[in-house]
N, C-alpha and C positions, 0 to 999 in steps of 0.2 A: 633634306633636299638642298638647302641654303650650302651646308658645308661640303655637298657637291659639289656647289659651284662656282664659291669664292676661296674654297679650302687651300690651305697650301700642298702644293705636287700635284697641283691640277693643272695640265697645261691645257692652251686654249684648244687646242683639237679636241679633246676630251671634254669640254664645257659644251662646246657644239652639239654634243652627241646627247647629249647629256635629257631624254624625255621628263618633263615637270608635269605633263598633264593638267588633273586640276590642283592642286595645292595649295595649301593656303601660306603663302610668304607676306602678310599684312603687316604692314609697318617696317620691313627687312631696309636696311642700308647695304645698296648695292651699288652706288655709287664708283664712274667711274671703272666699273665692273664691263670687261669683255666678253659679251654672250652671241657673236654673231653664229647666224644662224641656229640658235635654239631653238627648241618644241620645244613651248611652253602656252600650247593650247589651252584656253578655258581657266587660267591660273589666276591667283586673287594675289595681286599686289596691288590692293587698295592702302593708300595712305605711304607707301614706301619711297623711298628715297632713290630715287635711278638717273639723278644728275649727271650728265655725261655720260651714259653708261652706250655702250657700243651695242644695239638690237640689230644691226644692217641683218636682213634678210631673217629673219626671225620670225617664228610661227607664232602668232597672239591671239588668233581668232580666236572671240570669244571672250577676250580675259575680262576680270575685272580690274580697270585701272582708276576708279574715281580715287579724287584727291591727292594721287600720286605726283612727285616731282622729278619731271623728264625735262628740265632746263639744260640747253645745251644737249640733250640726245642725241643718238647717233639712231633712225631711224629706218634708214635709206632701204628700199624696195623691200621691208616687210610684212607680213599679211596681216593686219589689224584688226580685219572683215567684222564686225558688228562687237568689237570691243568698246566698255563702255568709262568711256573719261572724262565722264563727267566731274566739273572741278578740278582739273587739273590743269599742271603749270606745264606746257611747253614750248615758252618763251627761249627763241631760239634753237628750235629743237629741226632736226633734219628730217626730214619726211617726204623726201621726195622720193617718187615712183612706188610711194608705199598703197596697199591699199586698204583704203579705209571704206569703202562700201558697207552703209548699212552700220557704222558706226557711230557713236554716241559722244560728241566733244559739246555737249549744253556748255556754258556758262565756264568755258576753257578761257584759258591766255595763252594766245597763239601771237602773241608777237615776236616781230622777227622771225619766226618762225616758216621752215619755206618746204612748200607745198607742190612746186611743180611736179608734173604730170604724175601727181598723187589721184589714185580712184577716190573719187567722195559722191559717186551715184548713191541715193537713198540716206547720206549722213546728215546728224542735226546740229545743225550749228545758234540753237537757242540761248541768246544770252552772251555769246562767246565774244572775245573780245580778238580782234582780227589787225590789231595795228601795227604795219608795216610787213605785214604777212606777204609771203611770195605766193601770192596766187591768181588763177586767171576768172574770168567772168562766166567764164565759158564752165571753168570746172564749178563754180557756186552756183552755178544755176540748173546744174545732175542734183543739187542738196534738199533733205527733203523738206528743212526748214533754216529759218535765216533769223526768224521773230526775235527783234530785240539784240540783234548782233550787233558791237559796235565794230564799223567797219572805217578806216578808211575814207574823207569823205568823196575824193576821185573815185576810189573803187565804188562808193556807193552809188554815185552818178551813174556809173558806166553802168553798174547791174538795174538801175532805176530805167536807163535807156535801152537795155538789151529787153527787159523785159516787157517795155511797154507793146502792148497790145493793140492799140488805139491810138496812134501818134497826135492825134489832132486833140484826146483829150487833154485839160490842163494838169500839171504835175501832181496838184494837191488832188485829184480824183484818184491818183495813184497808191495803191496799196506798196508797200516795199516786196512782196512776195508777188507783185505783178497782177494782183485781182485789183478789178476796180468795183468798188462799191457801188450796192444799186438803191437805188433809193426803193423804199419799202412797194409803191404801186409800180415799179417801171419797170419793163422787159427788158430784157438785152437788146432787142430789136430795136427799140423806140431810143436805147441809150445811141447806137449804131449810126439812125439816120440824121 
């Protein structure tokens, strides 16, 4: 599959086309490498090298991508849908209008890294590290978790204020995921009045 698709006399029309399904390509340097618009559904390029590599519109759902290096990617509007990247680097990587619903970025490096009107309904951004990320408030608060994210600390204001529930309580009653703690005998109610 690889010498499909870094092979020489393989023009880019041809790579496009090119079905990977699931495959396992673990560890491959493809670096650099032009795959726009690929199917490459469900494929396992964990640990591989795809620095710079051109995804724009590429079919991913599914894949496995933990610990892969997407530095500088070209990611722009492709389907990521519940792809799991955990560990991995994409610092700088393009990602906008892609979607990642239902995807798995734990304990990512997303710096630089820019995000606009990317889908991230139901994604996990546990751990992840969010510095200077192009993203909106609006889109990390569709995510299904945030725990332990280092974000930004503007952006974390803004998601601490979007999502407070209770304006008048004080900040430290604030969860970062917008629950506020109850104390072990006390209702919602009685916190309320």
């Amino acid at each position: 599959v690889l010498s499909r698709l870094v092979g020489t006399g393989v023009d880019a029309d041809e790579r496009r086309k090119l079905p990977m399904g699931r495959e396992a390509i673990q560890g491959a340097d493809l670096s650099r490498t032009r795959l726009y618009d690929a199917r490459m559904r469900g494929a396992d390029l964990r640990a591989a090298d795809l620095r710079e590599v051109g995804l724009t519109g590429a079919d991913l759902r599914g894949a496995r991508l933990a610990e892969t290096d997407f530095r500088e990617a070209f990611l722009y509007g492709a389907n990521l849908r519940g792809a799991d990247f955990s560990r991995a680097d994409l610092r700088g990587a393009d990602l906008r209008e892609a979607d990642l619903r239902g995807a798995c970025l734990d304990a990512c490096l997303l710096a630089n890294a820019r995000l606009e009107d990317a889908k991230l309904e139901g994604a996990s951004f546990r751990a992840a590290r969010l510095k200077n990320t192009q993203v909106t408030v609006g889109q990390l608060l569709k995510t299904q978790s945030l725990a332990n994210a280092r974000l930004d600390p503007s952006l974390r204001a803004e998601l601490i204020a979007a999502r407070d529930p209770v304006p008048h309580l004080p900040r430290r009653l604030l969860r970062l995921d917008g629950t506020v703690p109850l104390p072990k005998k006390a209702s919602t109610l009685s916190l309320l009045l």
